[in-house]
N, C-alpha and C positions, 0 to 999 in steps of 0.2 A: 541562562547558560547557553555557549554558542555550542551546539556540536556538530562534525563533519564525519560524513561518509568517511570511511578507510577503504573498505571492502565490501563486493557483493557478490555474488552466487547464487547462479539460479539453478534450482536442482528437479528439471523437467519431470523425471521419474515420480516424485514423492510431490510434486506441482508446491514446490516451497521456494520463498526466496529469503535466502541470508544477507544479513547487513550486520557489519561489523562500522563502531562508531569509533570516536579520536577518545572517547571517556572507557575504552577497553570492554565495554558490554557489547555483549553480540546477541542477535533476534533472529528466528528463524518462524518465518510469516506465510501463510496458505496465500493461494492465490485465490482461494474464496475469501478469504479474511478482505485481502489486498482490493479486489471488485467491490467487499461490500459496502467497506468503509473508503472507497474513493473520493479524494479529497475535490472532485467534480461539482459545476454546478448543476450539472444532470440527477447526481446522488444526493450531494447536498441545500441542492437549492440554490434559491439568490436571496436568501433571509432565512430568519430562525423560524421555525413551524412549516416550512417548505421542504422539509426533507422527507427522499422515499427507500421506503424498505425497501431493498433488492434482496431477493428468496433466489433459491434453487441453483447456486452456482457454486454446488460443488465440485460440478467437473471442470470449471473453467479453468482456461491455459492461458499462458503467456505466453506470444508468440514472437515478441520483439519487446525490446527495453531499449526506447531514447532516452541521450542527453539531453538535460535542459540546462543551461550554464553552466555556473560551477556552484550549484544549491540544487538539483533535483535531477529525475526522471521521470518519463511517461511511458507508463506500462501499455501494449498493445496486447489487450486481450483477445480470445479467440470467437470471442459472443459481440464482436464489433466493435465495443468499448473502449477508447484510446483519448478519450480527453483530461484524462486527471493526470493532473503534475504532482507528485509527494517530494514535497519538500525534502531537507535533511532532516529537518525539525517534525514534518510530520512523520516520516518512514519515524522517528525515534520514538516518537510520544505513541506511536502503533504500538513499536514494541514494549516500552514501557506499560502499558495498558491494555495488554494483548486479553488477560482473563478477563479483565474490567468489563471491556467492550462488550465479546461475546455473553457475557452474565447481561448484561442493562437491555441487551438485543431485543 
């Protein structure tokens, strides 16, 4: 299934970002969630079993959101971190999997 961003909102206060998709479901995602599971090869590696736990970024902030074509963004975090592109497809499968994730952590 193809799905595309509609809408997004970043909501400083409560440090969450909203993404509404074209499939009418809408996710509302921490920005510690968004750092931990950075779709980066810094977080993720360059291969399977090269991935690292990133701890203690519950305060982190988002201090800017680029465009990346017309299929993503690159969140500029406030701890440095500005290399992960989330897709459409990944921002979805976050939200889709949002309890998943934090449970397997």
């Amino acid at each position: 299934m193809v799905v595309h961003l509609t809408e997004i909102t970043i909501h400083k206060k409560s440090k969450t970002l909203e993404v509404e998709f074209s499939t009418g479901e809408r996710f509302v995602l921490s920005f510690e969630y968004l750092r931990v599971f950075s779709p980066s090869a810094e977080v993720r590696g360059h291969g399977k079993g090269q991935e690292k736990l990133v701890i203690n970024k519950q305060d982190v902030n988002i201090v800017a959101i680029e465009s990346v074509g017309n299929y993503g963004i690159k969140p500029v975090f406030d701890d440095g971190h500005n290399s992960g592109i989330f897709s459409w497809e990944t921002l979805y499968e976050l939200g889709v999997n949002y309890q998943k994730n934090w449970q397997e952590r």
